[in-house]
C-alpha positions as a Markdown table, in Angstrom:
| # | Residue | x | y | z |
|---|---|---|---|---|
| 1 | Unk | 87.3 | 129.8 | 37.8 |
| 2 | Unk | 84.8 | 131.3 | 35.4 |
| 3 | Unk | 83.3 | 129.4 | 32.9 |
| 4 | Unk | 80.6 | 130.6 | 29.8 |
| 5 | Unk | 78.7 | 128.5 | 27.9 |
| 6 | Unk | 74.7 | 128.0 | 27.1 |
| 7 | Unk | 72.2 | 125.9 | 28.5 |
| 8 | Unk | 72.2 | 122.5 | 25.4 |
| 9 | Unk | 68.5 | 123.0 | 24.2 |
| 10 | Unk | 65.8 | 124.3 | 26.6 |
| 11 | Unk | 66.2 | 126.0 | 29.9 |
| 12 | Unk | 63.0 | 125.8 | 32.2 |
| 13 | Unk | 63.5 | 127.9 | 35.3 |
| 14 | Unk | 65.0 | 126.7 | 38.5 |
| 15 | Unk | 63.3 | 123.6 | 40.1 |
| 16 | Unk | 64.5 | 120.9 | 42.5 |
| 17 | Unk | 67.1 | 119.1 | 41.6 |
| 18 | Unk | 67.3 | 120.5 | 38.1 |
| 19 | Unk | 69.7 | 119.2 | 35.5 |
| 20 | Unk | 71.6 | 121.5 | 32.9 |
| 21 | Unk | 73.7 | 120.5 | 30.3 |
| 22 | Unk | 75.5 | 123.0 | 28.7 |
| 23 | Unk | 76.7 | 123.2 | 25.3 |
| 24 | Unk | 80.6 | 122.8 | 26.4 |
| 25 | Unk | 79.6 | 119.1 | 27.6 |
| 26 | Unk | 79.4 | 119.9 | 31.2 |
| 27 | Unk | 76.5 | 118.7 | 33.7 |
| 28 | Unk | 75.5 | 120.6 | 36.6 |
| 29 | Unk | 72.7 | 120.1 | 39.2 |
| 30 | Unk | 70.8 | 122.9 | 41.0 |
| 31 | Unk | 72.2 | 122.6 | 44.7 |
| 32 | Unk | 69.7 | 124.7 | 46.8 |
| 33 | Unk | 65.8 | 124.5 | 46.4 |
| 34 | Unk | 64.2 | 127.3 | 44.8 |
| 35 | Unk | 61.6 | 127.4 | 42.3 |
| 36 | Unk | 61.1 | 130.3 | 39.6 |
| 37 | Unk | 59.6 | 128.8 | 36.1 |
| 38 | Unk | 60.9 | 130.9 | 32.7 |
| 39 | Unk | 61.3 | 129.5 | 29.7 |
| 40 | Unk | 64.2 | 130.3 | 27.5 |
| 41 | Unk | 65.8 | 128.4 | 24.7 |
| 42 | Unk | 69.7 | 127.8 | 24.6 |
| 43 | Unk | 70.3 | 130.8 | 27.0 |
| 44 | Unk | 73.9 | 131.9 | 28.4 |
| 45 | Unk | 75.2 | 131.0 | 31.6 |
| 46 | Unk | 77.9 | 132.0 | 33.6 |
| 47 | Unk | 79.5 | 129.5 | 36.4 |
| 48 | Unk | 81.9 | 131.3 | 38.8 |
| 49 | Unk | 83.8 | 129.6 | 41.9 |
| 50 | Unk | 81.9 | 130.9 | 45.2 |
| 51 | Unk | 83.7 | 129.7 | 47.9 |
| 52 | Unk | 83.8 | 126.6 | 48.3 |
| 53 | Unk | 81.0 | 126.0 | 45.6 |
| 54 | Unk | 79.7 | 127.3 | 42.8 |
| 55 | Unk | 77.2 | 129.7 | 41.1 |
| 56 | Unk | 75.5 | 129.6 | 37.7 |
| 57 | Unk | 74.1 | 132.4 | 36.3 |
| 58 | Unk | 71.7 | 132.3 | 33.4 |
| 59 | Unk | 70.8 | 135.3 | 31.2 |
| 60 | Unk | 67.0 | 136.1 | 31.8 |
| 61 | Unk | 66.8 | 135.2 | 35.1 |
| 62 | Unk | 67.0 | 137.5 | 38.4 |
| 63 | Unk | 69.6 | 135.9 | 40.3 |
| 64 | Unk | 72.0 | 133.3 | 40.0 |
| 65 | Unk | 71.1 | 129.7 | 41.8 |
| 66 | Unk | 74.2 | 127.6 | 43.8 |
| 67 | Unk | 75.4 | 124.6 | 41.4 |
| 68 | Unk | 77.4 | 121.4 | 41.7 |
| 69 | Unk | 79.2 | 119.6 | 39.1 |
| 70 | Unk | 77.1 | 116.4 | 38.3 |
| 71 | Unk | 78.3 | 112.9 | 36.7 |
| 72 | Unk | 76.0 | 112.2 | 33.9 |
| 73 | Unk | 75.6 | 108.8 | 32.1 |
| 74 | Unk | 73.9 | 109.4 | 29.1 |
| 75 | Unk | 72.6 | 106.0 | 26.6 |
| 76 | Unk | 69.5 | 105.1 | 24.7 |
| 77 | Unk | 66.0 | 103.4 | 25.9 |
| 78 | Unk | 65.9 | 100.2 | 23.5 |
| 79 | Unk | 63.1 | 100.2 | 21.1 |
| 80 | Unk | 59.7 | 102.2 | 22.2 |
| 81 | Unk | 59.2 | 104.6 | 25.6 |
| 82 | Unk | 56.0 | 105.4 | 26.6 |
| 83 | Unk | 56.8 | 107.3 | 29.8 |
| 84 | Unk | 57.0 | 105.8 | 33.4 |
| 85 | Unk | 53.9 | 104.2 | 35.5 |
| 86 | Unk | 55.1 | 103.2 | 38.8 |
| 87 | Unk | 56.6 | 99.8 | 38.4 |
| 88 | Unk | 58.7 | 100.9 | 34.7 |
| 89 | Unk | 61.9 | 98.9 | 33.6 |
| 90 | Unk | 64.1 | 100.9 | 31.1 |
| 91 | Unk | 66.8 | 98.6 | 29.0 |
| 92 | Unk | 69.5 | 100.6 | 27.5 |
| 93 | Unk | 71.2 | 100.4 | 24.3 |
| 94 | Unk | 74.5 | 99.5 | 26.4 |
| 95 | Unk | 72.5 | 96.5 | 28.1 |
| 96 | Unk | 72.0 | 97.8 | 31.7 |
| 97 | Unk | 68.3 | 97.5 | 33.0 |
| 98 | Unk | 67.1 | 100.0 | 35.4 |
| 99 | Unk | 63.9 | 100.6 | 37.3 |
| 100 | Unk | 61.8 | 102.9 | 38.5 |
| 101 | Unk | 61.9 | 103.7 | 42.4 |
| 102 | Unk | 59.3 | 105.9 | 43.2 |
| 103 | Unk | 55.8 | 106.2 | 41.8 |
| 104 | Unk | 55.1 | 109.1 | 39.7 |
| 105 | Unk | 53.2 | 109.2 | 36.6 |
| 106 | Unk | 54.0 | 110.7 | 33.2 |
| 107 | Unk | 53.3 | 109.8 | 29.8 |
| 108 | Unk | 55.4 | 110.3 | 26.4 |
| 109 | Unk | 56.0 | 108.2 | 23.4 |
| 110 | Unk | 59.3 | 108.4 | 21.7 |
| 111 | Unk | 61.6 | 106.0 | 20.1 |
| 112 | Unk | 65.1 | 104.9 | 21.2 |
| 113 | Unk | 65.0 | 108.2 | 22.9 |
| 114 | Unk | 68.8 | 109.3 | 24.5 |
| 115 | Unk | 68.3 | 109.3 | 28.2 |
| 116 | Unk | 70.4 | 110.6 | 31.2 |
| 117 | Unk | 71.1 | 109.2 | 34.3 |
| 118 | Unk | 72.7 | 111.3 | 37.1 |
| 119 | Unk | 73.0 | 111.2 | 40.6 |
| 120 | Unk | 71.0 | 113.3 | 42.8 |
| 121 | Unk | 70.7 | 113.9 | 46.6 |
| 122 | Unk | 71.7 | 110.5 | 46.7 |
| 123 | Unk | 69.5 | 108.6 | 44.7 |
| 124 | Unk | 69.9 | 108.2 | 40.5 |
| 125 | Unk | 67.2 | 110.2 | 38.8 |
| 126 | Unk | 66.6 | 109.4 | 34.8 |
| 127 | Unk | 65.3 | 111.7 | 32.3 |
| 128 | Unk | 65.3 | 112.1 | 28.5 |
| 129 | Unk | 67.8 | 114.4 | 27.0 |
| 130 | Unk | 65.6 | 116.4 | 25.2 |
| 131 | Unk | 63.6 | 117.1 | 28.6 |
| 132 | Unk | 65.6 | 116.7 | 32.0 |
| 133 | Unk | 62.8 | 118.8 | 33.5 |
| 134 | Unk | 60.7 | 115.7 | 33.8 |
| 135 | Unk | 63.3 | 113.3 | 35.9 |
| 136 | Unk | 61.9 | 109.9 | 37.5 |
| 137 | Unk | 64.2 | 108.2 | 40.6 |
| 138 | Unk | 65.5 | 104.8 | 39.1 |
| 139 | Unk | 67.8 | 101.9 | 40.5 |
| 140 | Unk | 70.1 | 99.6 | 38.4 |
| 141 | Unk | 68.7 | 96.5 | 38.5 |
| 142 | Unk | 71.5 | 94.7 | 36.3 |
């Protein structure tokens, strides 16, 4: 399997966890720590089969990192969002509720911005479309 598309909007190095969504629709989540900050906009990848995983390879960088496919749930945050504070609800467009699960601060204002919710490592992380590389841990509350 070999698959070429681009990185949807900005690409911000490798990094945890890390998020990409690629132009073609898909979602794939860094699978192996490694940290290495560029910044690139709407660069091209490359995911081949390795194995029994995969790899993603992104134009720019000096090696490709191991990827899995991820399950995305993307929605709006009703009305204004002004970042997450350690105890934050989120209410979605679609009427779920969710809640921040581990304290972290970070401040932005936007309104109705489209979110993503994925699942990481076991726990659901959220994080604005526009900006997965800022990702908070969250838990449905209804």
């Amino acid at each position: 399997m070999r698959t070429q598309s681009q990185i949807h909007g900005p690409f911000t190095g490798w990094h945890g966890d890390a998020l990409f969504k690629l132009a073609n629709g898909q979602y794939w989540i860094q699978a192996d720590y490694k940290y290495n900050y560029r910044y690139m906009y709407r660069p091209t990848v490359v995911i081949t089969q390795s194995g029994s995983g995969f790899q993603m390879a992104v134009e720019g960088m000096d090696e490709p990192i191991r990827v899995r496919r991820a399950n995305v749930m993307e929605g709006y945050i009703k009305g204004a969002f002004k970042g997450w504070s350690g105890n934050t609800q989120f209410e979605l467009n679609n009427g779920q509720v969710w809640k921040q699960a581990a304290y972290a601060y970070w401040y932005h204002y936007a309104y109705r911005p489209e979110i993503m919710i994925y699942e990481a490592s076991g726990t659901y992380m959220l994080c604005l479309s526009d900006d997965p590389s800022n990702s908070i841990e969250v838990r449905r509350v209804r």
